[in-house]
N, C-alpha and C positions, 0 to 999 in steps of 0.2 A: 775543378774546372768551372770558372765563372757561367751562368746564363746567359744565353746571347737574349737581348727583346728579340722575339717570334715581330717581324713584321705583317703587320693582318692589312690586307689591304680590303676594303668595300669597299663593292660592285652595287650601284645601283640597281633597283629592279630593273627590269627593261619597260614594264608598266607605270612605272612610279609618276614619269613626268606626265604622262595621258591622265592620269588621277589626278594629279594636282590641277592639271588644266580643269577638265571635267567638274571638281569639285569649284576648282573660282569660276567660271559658268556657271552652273547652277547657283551660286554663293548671288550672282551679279542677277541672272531671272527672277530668282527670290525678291533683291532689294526693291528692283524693278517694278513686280507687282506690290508690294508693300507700295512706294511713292505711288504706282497707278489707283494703288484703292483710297489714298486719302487724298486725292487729288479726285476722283471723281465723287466719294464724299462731300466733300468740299463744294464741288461742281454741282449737286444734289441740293445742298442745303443753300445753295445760293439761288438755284431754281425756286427751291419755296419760296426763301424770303421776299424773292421779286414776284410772286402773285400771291401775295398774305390775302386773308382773310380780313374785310372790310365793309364798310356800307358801301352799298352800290355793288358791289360782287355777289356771283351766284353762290347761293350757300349747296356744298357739296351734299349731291345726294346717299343716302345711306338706307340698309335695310339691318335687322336688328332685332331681336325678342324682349318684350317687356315681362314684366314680372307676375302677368295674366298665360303666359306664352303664348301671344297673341306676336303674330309679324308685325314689324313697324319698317314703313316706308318711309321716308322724308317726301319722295314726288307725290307719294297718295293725296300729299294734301294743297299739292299746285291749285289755284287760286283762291286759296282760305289762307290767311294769315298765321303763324307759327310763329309759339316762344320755343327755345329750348333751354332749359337749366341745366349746367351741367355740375351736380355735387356729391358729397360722398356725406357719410354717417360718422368718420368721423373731425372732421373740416367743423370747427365752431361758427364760424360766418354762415357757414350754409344752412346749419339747424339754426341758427337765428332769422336767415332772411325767408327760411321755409313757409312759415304761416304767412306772410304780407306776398310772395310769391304763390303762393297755393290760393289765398284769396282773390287776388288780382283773375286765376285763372278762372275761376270758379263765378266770377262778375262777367266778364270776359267769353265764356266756354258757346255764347252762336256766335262770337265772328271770327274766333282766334283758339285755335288746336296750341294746347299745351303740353309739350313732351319732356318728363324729368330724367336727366338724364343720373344714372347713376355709375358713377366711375370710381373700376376698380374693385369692385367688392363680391361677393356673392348672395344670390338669391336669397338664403338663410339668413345672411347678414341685414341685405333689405328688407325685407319680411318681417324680420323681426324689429329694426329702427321704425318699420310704420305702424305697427302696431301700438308699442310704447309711446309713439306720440298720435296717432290717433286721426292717421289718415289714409284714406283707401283708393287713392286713384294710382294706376299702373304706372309702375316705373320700368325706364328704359333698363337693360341689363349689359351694363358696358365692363365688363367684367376682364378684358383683356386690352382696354383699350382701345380696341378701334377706330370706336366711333369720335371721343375725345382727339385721339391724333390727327384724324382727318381734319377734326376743326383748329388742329393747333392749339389745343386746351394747354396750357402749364401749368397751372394755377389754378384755385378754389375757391368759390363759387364760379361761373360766368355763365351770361344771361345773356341771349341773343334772338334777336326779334327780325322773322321774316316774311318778306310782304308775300303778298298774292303771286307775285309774280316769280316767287322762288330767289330776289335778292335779300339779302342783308339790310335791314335797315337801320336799327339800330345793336350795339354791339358794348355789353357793360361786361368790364375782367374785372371780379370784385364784388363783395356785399353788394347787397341792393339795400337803401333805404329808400326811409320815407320819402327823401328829399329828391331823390329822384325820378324823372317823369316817365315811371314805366307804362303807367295810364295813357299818357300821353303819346306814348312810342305807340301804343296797340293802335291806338284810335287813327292816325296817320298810317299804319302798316293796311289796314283794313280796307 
């Protein structure tokens, strides 16, 4: 006696379509938020670009521990003049332009507050690069970044000189030399 085929018929769940529904919802909320985050993203970083950091702009206030653990304010020093340096140990520009910046401050030091900023690194790590080169005034401890992002730091060295009045006056992303008139920026800042 030949086998008959068994016809099998499937039954769908009686759930099944509610889940496929539910599953492309949530599928669609998901994409949704993904385009909403890079879309305000986007909307973020277009915010900074249109109030960069410039001469003539308030330079943004910050507070901060130096390498003394002394608090450092940026307003403390609302109408005295301020450089800030922003370098790391191990950035070769910055240990190059370090003595002709360290001097300038140290010429400089009654009308112009000089703050080094140090980005990145830790206190051991600081401590130890001034030692080896053989200088002892406190360094900023930007050690997470902060302080550098708020300026928009990218890049290694930057030097930035602020007046009395808590603007930006002059603003160098880059080595400093000789040839540039940091003397010259102080004296105008002042």
């Amino acid at each position: 006696m030949p086998k008959q085929a068994q016809e099998i018929k499937v039954e769908s769940k009686p759930g099944g379509k509610i889940r496929r529904t539910v599953t492309i919802l949530i599928a669609m909320v998901a994409l949704g938020a993904g385009i909403w985050a890079i879309v305000n993203n986007l909307l973020n970083a277009e915010s900074k670009s249109s109030n960069p950091i410039r001469a003539g702009t308030e330079a943004p206030d910050f507070e901060a521990v130096n390498s003394r653990g002394e608090q450092v304010r940026l307003s403390d020093y609302r109408g005295k003049a301020v450089m800030i340096n922003f370098w790391a140990s191990w950035c070769t520009p910055c240990v190059r332009e370090m003595p002709l910046v360290h001097e300038l401050a140290q010429q400089n030091s009654s009308n112009v507050e000089t703050l080094f900023v140090n980005v990145g690194e830790s206190k051991g790590t600081i401590n130890e690069f001034m030692k080896s080169h053989q200088f002892d005034f406190p360094v900023i401890i930007d050690a997470t970044g902060k302080v550098s992002s708020l300026y928009r730091i990218t890049g290694l060295p930057a030097t930035m000189v602020i007046d009395r009045a808590g603007e930006f006056s002059h603003i160098l992303l880059g080595e400093l030399t000789e040839n540039i008139p940091l003397q010259q920026w102080l004296e105008e800042s002042i």
